[in-house]
LUMLOKOL-327797 format. One line per 4 residues: number of its first residue (from 0); their letters; for each residue x, y, z of N, C-alpha, C, O. Coordinates in steps of 0.05 Angstrom, whole numbers. Layout:
BEGIN
NUM = a = X Y Z X Y Z X Y Z X Y Z; ...
This chain:
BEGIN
0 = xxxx = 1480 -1333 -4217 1457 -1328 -4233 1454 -1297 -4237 1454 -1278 -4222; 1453 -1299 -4261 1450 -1260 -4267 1423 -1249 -4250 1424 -1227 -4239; 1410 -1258 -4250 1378 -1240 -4233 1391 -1235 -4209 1395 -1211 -4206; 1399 -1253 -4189 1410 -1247 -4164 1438 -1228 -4165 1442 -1210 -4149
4 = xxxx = 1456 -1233 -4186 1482 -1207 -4185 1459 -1181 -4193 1464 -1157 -4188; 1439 -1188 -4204 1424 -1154 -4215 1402 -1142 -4180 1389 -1121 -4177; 1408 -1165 -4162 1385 -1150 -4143 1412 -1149 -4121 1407 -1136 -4101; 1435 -1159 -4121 1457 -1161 -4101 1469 -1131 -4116 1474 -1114 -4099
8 = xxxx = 1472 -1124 -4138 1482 -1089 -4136 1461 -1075 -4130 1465 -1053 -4121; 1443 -1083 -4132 1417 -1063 -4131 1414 -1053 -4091 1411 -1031 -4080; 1418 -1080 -4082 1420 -1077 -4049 1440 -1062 -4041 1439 -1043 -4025; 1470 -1077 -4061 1497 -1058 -4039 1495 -1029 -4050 1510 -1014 -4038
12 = xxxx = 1481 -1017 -4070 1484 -990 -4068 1468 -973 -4055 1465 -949 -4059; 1455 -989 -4039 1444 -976 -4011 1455 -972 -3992 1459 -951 -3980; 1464 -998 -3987 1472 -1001 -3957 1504 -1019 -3962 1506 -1034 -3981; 1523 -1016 -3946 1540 -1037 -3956 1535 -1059 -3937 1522 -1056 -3916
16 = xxxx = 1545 -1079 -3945 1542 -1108 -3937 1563 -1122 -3937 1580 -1121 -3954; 1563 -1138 -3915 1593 -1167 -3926 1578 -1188 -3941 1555 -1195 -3938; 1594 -1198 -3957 1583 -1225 -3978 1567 -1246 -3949 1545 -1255 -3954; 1576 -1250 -3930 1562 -1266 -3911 1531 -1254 -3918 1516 -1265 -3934
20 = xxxx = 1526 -1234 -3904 1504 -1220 -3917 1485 -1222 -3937 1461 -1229 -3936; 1502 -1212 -3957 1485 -1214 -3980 1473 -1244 -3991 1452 -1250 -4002; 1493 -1257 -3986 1481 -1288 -3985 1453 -1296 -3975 1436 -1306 -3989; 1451 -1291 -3948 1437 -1297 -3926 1410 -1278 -3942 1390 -1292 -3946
24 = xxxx = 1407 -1256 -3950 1386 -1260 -3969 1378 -1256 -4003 1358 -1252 -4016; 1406 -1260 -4008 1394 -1278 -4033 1378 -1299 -4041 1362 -1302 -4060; 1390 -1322 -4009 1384 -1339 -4016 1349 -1338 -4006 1332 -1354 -4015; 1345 -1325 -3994 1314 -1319 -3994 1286 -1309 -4015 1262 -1310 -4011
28 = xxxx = 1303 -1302 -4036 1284 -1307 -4063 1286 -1318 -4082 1307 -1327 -4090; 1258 -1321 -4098 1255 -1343 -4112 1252 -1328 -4148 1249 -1304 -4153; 1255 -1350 -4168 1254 -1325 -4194 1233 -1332 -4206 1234 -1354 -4216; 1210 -1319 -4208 1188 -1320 -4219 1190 -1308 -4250 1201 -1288 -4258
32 = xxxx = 1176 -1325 -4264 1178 -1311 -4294 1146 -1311 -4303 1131 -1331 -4302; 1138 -1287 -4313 1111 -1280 -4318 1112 -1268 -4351 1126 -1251 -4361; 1087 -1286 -4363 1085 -1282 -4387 1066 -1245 -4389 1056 -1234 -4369; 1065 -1233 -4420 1054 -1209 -4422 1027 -1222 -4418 1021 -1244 -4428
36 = xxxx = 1006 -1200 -4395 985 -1201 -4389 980 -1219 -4359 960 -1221 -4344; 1007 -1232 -4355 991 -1248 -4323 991 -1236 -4300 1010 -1222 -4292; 975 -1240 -4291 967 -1233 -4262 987 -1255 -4240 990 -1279 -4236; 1001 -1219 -4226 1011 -1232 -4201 995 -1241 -4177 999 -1262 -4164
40 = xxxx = 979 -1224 -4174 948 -1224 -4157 942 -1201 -4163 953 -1182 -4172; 902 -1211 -4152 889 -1198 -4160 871 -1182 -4138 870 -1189 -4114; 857 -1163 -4148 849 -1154 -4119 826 -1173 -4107 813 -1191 -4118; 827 -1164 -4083 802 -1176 -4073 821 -1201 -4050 811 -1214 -4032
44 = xxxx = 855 -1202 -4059 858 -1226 -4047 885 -1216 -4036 896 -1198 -4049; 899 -1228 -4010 925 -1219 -3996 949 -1216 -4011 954 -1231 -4030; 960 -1204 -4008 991 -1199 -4026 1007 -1217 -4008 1011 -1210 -3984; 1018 -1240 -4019 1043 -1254 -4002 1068 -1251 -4013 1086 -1264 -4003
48 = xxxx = 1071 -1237 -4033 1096 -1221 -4041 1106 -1202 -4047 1093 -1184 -4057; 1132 -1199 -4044 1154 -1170 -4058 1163 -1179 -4075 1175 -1200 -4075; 1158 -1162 -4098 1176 -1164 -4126 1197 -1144 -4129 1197 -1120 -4125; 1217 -1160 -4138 1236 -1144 -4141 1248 -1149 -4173 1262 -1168 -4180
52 = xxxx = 1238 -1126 -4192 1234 -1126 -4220 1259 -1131 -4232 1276 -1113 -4232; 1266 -1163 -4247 1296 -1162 -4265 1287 -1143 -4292 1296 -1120 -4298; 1271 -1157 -4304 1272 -1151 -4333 1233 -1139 -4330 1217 -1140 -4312; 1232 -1132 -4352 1209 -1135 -4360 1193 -1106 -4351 1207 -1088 -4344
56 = xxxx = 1157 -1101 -4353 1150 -1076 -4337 1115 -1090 -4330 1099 -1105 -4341; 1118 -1076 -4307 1089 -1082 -4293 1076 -1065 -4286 1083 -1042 -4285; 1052 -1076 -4279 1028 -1046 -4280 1014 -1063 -4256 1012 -1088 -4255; 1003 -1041 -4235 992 -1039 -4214 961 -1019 -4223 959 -998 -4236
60 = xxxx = 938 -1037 -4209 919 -1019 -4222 895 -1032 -4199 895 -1053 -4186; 874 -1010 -4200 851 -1016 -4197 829 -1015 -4220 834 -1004 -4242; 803 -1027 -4211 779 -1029 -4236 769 -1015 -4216 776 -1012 -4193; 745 -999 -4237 731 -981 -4220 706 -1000 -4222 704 -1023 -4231
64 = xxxx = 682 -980 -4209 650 -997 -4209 642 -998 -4236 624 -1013 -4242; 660 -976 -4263 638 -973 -4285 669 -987 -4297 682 -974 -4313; 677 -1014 -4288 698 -1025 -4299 716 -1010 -4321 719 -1018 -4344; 730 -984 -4308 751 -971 -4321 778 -976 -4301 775 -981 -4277
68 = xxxx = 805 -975 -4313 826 -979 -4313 842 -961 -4300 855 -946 -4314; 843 -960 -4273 860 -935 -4256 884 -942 -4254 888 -962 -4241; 907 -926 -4267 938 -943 -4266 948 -929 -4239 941 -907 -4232; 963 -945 -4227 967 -930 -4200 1002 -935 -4209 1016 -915 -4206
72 = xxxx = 1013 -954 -4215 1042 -947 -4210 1048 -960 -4239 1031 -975 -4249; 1073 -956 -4253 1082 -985 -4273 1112 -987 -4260 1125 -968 -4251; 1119 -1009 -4262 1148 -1023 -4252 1164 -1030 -4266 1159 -1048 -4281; 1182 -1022 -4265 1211 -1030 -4286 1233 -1043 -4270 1227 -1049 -4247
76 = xxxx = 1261 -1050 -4282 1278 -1064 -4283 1292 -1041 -4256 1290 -1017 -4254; 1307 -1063 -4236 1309 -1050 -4221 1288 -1037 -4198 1300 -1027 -4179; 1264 -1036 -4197 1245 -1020 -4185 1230 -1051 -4167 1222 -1070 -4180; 1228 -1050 -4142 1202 -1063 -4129 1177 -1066 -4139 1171 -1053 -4159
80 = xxxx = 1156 -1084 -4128 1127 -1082 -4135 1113 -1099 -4115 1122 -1121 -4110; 1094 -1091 -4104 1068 -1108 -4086 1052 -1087 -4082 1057 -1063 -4088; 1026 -1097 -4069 1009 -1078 -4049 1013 -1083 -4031 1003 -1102 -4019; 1040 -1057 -4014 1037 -1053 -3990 1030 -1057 -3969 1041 -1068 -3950
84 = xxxx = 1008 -1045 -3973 992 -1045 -3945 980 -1070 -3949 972 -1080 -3928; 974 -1088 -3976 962 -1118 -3965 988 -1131 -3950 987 -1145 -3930; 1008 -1124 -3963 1031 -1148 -3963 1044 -1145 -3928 1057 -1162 -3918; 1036 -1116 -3913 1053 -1117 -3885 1041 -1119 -3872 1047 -1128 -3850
88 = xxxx = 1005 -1103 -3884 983 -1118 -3851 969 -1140 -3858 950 -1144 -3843; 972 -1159 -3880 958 -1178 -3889 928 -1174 -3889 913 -1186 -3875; 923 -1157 -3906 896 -1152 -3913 888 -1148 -3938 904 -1141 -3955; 853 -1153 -3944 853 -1154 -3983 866 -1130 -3986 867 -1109 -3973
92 = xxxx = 876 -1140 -4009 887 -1117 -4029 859 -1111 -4052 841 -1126 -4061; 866 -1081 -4054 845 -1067 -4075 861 -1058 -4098 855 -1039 -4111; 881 -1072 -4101 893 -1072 -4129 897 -1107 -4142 899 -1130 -4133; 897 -1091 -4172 920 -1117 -4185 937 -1109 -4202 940 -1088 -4214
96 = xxxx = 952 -1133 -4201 979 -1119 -4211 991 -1152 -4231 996 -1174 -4220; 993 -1146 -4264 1002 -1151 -4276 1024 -1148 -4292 1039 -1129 -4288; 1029 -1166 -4312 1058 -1159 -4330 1047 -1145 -4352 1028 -1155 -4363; 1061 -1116 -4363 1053 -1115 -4387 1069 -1119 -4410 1064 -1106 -4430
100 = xxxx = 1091 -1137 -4410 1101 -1156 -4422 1112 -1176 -4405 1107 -1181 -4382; 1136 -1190 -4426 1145 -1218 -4417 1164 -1203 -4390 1178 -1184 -4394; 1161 -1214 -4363 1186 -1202 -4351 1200 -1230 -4331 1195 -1254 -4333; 1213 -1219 -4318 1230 -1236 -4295 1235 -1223 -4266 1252 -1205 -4265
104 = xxxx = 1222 -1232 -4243 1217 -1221 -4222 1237 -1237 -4204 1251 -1255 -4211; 1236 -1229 -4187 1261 -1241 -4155 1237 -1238 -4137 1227 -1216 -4130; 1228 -1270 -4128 1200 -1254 -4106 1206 -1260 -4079 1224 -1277 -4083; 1204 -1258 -4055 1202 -1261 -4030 1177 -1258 -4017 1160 -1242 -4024
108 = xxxx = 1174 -1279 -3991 1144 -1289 -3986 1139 -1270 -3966 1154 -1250 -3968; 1127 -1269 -3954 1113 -1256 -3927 1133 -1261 -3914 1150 -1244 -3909; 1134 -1289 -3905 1150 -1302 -3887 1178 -1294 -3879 1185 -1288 -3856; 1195 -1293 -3903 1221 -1299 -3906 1222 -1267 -3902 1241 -1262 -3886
112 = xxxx = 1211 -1248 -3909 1210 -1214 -3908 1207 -1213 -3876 1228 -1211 -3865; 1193 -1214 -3867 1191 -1223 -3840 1218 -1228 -3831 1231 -1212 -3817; 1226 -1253 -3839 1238 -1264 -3822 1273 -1250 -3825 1288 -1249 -3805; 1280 -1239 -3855 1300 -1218 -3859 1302 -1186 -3840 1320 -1170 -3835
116 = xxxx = 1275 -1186 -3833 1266 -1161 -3820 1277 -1159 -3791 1284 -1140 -3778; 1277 -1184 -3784 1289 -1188 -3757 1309 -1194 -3747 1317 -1188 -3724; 1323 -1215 -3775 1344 -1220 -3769 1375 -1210 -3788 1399 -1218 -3789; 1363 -1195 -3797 1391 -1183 -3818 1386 -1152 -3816 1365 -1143 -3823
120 = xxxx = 1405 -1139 -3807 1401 -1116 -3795 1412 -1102 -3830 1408 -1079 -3837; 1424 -1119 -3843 1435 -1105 -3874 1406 -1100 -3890 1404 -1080 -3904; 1383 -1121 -3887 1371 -1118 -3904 1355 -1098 -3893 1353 -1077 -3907; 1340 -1098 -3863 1320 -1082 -3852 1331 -1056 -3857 1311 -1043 -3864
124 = xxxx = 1354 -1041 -3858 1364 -1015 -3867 1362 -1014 -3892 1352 -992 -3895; 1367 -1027 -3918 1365 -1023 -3945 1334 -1021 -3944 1326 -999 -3952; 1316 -1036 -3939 1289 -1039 -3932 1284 -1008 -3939 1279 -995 -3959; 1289 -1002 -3904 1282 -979 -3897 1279 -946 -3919 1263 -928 -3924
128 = xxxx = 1309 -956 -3927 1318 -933 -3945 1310 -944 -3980 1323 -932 -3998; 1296 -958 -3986 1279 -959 -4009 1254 -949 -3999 1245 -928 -4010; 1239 -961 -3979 1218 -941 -3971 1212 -908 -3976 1196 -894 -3988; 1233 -906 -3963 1235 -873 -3970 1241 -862 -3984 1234 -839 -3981
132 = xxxx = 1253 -868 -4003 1249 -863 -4032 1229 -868 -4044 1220 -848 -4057; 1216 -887 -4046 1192 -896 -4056 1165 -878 -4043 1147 -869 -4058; 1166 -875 -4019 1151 -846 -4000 1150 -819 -4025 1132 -807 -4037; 1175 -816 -4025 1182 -798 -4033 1175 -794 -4062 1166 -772 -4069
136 = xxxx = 1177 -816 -4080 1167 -820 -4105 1136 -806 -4109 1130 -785 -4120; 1119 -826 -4096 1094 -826 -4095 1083 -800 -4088 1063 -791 -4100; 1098 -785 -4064 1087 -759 -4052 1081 -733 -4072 1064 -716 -4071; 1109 -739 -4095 1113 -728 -4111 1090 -728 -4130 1077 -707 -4134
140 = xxxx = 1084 -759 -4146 1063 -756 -4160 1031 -748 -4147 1011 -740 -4159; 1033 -752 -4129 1013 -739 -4115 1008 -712 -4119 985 -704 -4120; 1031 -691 -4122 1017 -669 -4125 1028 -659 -4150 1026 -635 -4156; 1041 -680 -4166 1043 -669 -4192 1005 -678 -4208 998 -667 -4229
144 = xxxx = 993 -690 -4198 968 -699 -4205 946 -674 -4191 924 -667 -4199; 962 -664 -4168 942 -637 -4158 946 -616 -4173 925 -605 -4181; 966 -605 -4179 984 -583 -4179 994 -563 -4207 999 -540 -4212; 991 -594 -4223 1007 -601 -4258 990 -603 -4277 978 -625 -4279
148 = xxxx = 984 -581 -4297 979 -595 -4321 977 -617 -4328 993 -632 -4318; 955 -630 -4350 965 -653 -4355 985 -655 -4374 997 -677 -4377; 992 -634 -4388 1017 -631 -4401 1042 -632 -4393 1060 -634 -4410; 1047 -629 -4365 1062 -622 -4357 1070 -645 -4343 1094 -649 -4343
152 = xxxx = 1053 -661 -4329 1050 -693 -4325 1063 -699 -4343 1087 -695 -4337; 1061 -708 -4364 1059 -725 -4387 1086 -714 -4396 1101 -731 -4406; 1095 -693 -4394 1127 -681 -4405 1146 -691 -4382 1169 -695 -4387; 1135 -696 -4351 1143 -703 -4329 1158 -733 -4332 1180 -741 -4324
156 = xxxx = 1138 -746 -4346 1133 -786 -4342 1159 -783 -4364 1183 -787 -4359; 1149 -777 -4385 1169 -788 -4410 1195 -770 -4403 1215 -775 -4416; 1196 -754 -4389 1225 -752 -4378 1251 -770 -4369 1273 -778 -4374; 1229 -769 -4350 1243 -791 -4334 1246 -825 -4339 1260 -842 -4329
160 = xxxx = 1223 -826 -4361 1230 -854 -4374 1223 -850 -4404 1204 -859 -4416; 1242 -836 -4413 1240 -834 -4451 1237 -864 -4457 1228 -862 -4480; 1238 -880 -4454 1226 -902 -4470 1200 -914 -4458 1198 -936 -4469; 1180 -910 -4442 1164 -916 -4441 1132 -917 -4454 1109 -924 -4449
164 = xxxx = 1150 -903 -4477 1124 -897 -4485 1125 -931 -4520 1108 -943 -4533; 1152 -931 -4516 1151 -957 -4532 1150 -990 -4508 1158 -1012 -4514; 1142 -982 -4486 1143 -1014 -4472 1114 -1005 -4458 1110 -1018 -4438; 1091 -982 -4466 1070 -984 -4444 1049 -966 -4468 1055 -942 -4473
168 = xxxx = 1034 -975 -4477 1008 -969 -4491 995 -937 -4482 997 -933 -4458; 986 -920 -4495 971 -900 -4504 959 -899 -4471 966 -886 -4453; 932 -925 -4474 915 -924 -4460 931 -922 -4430 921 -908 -4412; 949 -932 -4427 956 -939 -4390 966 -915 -4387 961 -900 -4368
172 = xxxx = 988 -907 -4416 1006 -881 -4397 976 -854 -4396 975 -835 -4380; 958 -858 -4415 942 -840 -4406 923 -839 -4382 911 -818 -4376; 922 -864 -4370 910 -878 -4349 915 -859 -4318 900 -848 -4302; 951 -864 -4321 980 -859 -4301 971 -823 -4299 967 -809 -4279
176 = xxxx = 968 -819 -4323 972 -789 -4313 943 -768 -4310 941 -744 -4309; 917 -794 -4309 894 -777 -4304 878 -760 -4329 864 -740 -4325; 882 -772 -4350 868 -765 -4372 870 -782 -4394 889 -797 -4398; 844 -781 -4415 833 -794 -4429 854 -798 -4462 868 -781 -4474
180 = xxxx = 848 -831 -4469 866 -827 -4492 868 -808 -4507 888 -797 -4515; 843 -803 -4514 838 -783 -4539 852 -762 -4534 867 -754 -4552; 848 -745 -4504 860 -733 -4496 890 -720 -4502 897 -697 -4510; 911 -753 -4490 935 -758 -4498 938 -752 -4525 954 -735 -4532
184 = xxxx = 923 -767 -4541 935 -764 -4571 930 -734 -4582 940 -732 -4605; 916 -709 -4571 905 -692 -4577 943 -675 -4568 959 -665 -4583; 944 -679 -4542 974 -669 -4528 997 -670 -4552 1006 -652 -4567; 1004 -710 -4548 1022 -706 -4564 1024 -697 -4589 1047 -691 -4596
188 = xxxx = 1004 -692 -4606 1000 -672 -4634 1012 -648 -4630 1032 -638 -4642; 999 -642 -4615 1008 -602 -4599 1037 -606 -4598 1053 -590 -4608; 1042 -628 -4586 1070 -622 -4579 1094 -630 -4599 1117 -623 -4593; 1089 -648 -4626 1094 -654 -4648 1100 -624 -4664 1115 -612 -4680
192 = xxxx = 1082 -621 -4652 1076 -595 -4679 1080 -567 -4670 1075 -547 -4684; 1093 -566 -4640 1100 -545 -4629 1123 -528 -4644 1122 -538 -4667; 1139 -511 -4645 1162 -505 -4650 1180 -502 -4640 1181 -481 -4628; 1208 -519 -4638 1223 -521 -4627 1236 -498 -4607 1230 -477 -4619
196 = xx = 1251 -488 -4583 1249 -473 -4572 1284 -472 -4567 1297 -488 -4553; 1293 -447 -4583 1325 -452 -4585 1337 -439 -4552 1361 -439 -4547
């Protein structure tokens, strides 16, 4: 099945593995397919899964009290997705996290994460070393959100994913980087209309 050869390279270029291995947890996830707009869960309720993104892109978010739209992460092909901290100490999660189109996920339960954790010393090291990258991700936007322009954000995001701005709406990527659409559309003008810099 292509989803599983797309999360079996995705693992051995972490860590290497024998096919015994990689079997042992493949066969531990399941392929979920989520239409644009569904909810994987929602807050308020436990995360009992890891996603591990084939196709498609997802958005992780909170509502605020004056029901506005806080984007906290979006997820692509190749990239993980849950809440964390619901999904390892089993507690509500204060996010939700939807598809913002059609995609195809590889999920694993609580259980079976667990139960890889203990007993496959291939996966608990790839584990490990996505973590920290992912640490490392986040730490980053953290103080590009202290530190950064929002111009400079926003020249940051579409860097690193030049096509996101055709698979994720105005409103979210302006969401992601802490300022208002109008805002955004006010940027990219400026920067339309900048003059090229030989």
């Amino acid at each position: 099945m292509r989803e599983l050869i797309q999360l079996k390279n995705h693992l051995t270029a972490r860590r290497k593995m024998t096919a015994g291995e990689v079997d042992v947890i493949l066969s531990k996830f399941n392929t979920q397919r989520c239409t644009k707009g569904e909810r994987l869960f929602t807050a308020g309720q436990t995360c009992k899964k890891l996603h591990f993104i084939v196709s498609g892109v997802i958005r992780s978010f909170i509502a605020t009290d004056e029901n506005k739209i806080k984007v906290i992460m979006f997820g692509f092909p190749d990239w993980w997705i849950t809440d964390i901290d619901s999904f390892l100490n089993e507690s509500k999660s204060v996010v939700t996290i939807d598809a913002l189109e059609d995609s195809v996920l590889l999920s694993l339960s609580k259980t079976d994460f667990d139960d890889l954790i203990r007993t496959s010393q291939a996966f608990e090291s790839a584990f490990r070393i996505m973590m920290q990258k992912s640490y490392v991700r986040e730490q980053r936007r953290s103080f590009e959100l202290i530190a950064h322009s929002s111009k400079e954000r926003y020249l940051s995001l579409i860097g690193r994913f030049p096509d996101i701005e055709q698979q994720v709406s105005q409103k979210n990527i302006a969401s992601y980087i802490g300022i208002s659409p109008e805002f955004l559309s006010s940027l990219r003008r400026e920067l339309k209309n900048s003059p090229v810099q030989s």
